[in-house]
N, C-alpha and C positions, 0 to 999 in steps of 0.2 A: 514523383508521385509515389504512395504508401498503396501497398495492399491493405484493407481495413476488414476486418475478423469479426465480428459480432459474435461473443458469445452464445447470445440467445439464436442465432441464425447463421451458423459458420458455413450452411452450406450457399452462400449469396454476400460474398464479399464485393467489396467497392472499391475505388482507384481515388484516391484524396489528396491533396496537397498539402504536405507537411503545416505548412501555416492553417489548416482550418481543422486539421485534426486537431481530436483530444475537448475542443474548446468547448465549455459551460458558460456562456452566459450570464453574469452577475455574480459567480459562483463564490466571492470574496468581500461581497458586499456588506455591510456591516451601517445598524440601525442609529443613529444619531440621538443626542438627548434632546433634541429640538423636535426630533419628528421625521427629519429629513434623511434622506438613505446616501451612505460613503462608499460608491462603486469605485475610487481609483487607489486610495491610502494601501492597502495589503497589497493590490497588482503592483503600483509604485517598488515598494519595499521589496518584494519578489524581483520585479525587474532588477533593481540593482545589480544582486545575485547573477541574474540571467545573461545582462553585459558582457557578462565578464566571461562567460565558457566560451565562446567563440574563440576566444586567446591560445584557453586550457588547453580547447582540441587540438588547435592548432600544433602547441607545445608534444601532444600526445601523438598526431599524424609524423611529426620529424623527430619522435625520439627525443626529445628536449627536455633540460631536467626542468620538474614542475616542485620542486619541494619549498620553493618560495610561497605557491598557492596551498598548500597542504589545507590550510582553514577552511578557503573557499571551496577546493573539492569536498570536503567533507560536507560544508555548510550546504551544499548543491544536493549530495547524496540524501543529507537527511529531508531540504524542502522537501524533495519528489519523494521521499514518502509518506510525509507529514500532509501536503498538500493535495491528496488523491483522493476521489472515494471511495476507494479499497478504505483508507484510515477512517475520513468522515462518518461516512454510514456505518462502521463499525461502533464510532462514537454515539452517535446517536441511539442507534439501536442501544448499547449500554445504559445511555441514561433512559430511553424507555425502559426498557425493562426494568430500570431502578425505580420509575417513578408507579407500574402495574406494580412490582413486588411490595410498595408501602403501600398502595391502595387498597392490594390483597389483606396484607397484614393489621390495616386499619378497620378493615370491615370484620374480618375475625375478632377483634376487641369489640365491636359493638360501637366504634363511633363514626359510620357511615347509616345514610335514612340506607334500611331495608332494600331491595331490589322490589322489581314491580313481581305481580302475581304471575307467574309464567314464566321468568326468567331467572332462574334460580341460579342457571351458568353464565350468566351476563358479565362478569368480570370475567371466563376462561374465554371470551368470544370477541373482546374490544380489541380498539386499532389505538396506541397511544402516536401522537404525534409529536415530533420534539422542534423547536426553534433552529433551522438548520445556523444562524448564530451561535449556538451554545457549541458544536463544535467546530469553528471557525476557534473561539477560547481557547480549548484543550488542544488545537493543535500542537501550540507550545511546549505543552507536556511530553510529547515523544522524543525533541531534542535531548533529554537528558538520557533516555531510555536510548535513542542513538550514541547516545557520550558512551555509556557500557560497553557496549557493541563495539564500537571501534579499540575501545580501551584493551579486548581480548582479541585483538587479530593485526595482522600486515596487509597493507594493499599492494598489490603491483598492478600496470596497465599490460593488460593481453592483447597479442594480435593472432587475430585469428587467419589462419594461412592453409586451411583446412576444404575451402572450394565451397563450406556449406555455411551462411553470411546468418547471424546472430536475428531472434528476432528481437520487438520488446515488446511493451505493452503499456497499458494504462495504468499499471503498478507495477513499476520496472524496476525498484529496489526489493532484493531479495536475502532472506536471512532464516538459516535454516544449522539443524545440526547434524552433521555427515555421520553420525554415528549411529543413528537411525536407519534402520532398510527404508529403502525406497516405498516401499506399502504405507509402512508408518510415520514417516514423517511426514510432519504439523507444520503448517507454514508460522515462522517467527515463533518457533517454541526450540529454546536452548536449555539446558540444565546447567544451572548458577557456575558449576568446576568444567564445563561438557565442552565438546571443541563448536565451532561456527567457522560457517563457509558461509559470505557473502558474494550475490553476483549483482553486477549493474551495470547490462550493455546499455555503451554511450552511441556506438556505429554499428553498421553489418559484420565489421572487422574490428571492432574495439570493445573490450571487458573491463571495467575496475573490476580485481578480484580480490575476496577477501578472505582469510583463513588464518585459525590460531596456530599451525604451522609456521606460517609468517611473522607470527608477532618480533623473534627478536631479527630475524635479518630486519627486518622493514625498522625498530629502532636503532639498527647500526647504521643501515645505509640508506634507509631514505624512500623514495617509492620509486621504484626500478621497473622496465621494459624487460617482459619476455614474450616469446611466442609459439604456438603447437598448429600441428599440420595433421592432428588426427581427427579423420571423420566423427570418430565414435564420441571426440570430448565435446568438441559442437551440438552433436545431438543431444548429450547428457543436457549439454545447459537450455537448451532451446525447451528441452521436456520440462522441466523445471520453469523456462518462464512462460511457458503454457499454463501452465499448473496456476503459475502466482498472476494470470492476470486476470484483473476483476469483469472487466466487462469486455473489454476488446483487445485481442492481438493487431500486432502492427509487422508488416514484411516486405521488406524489397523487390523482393521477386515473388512469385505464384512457387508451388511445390511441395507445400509445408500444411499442404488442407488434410492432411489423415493426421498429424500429427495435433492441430490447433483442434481437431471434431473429437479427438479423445479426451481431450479435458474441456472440452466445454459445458458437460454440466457443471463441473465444481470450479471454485471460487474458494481465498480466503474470505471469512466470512467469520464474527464474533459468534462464540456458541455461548448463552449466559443460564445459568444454574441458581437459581434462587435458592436460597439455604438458610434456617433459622438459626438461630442462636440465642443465648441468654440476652444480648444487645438489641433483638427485634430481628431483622430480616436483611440478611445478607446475599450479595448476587455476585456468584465466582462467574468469571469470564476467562474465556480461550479463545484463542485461534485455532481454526478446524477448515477443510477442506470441506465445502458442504455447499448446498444451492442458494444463488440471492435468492433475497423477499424483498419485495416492492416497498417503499416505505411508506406509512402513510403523510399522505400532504399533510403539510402545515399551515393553515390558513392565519395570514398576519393581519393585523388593523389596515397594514397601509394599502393589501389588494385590492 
């Protein structure tokens, strides 16, 4: 059984069983040209994947070289963060915003009818709502933006031997850049030449860990076992996947509740900046530390 964190309500966590954590519902369902709705094709295609890390661990619990798997760990790292909705809701939220920023921009030309008499702020006050299929599509897209990422650093598997058991969360890959103080760093904001430290607890006792330090040992020798016994590096990471989790922490044991109740307002979360230009209406996006927003529903044909 999970201790279960609710951001919105950390002080009233819950006892869960792995198998029912985390679960959404349809969440990969995808709309048909017939009419008819495809709940198993993405889960199918994911399960694959999923098979297969039972092995991994396994190879990871006995010290076992895994550089045969090298793909599949990576292909595993980027699903779970491609597949969350820490990513999704980011997604969407982006394309709203793209689709307010041309509406805005189309009523300043004059080819939108008028607003009614009284509502003169009626576009600074609307809820756009996006087809939660459109980013199911763009999920894709991150894979290559993971390809980067890997491409500047080393992994090795951690054991942590430290007495204080790793937590995770609901957005359990982490990527960030150590050169930044702690105040200011951005969740997933690196600088193009900048160094990157990746974390992704797999157990209470197991880290993939990532770092541009790493890069050339990890291309001489492969991905290697080591392990630390310091309290203090446990908590460093534990703060950090506080920080990066969207909506709920996840813990082994109880102990960990002052630590999960100080990042629970914030959230990565897309911050987007509408900006004109000679091309019409551009929308810069970032990742920021900031509070969710509810999305608005989306109402389909088929409800």
């Amino acid at each position: 059984m999970l201790n279960v964190y609710k951001k919105d309500d950390p002080d009233n966590p819950f006892r869960q069983s792995p198998g029912n954590t985390g679960y959404h519902k349809r969440y990969y369902s995808q709309p048909l040209p017939d009419g008819e709705i495809d709940n198993n094709t993405l889960e199918d295609i994911f399960g694959e994947l999923e098979t297969k890390w039972p092995a991994i661990m396994d190879r990871f619990r006995n010290d076992a070289d895994a550089n045969d798997c090298l793909e599949d760990i990576f292909a595993f790292i980027g699903l779970q963060r491609a597949r969350v909705p820490a990513y999704r809701d980011a997604i969407e939220s982006m394309l709203a915003e793209h689709v307010l920023a041309t509406t805005k921009r189309l009523n300043e030309m004059g080819q939108l009818p008028p607003t009614p008499e009284g509502f003169d702020d009626l576009l600074d006050n609307i809820q756009v709502s996006i087809d939660p299929h459109q980013s199911i599509h763009i999920m894709a897209k991150m894979m290559p933006e993971m390809t980067r990422i890997f491409s500047r650093i080393g992994i090795n598997i951690v054991r942590n031997l430290s007495g204080i058991p790793f937590l995770t969360s609901d957005n359990p890959v982490i990527w960030f850049s150590p050169a930044s103080p702690d105040s200011q760093m951005q969740p997933y904001h690196v600088r193009p030449d900048g160094p990157v430290r990746l974390l992704f607890p797999v157990a209470p006792d197991l880290m993939i860990y990532g770092d541009t330090e790493m890069r050339e040992q990890f291309a001489e020798n492969g991905l290697e076992y080591q392990e630390f016994d310091e309290p203090k590096v446990a908590k460093a990471w534990n703060r950090q996947i506080c920080r990066f989790a969207y909506q709920t922490v996840y813990a082994q044991e109880p102990g960990h509740e002052p630590l999960i109740k100080k990042y629970a307002a914030l959230s990565p979360v897309l911050k987007a900046k509408p900006t004109k230009n000679k091309f019409g209406q551009l929308v810069i996006t970032e990742f920021i530390f900031g509070k969710r927003k509810k999305k608005a529903k989306w109402k389909s044909n088929v409800d």
